[in-house]
C-alpha angles and dihedrals in degrees: 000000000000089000097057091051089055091046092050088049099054097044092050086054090058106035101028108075100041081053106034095038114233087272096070094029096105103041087050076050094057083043102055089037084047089056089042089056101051097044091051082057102049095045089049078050090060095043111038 
């Protein structure tokens, strides 16, 4: 589980910002922080 975020995270560094431009960078930023956040919840959701 861990292991695909970081994934995610690291490919969205590296492909993000040749895709995205640096003026949408850090709204495409809240966005992916935003998902992070809300898969870290469910899964504590599955495992309390």
């Amino acid at each position: 589980m861990i292991r695909t975020v970081v994934i995610l995270y690291v490919a969205f560094f590296v492909v993000g910002p040749n895709l995205i431009g640096p003026a949408r960078e850090a709204d495409a930023v809240r966005t992916v922080i935003g998902a992070v956040r809300q898969t870290a919840y469910a899964s504590q959701e599955r495992q309390p």
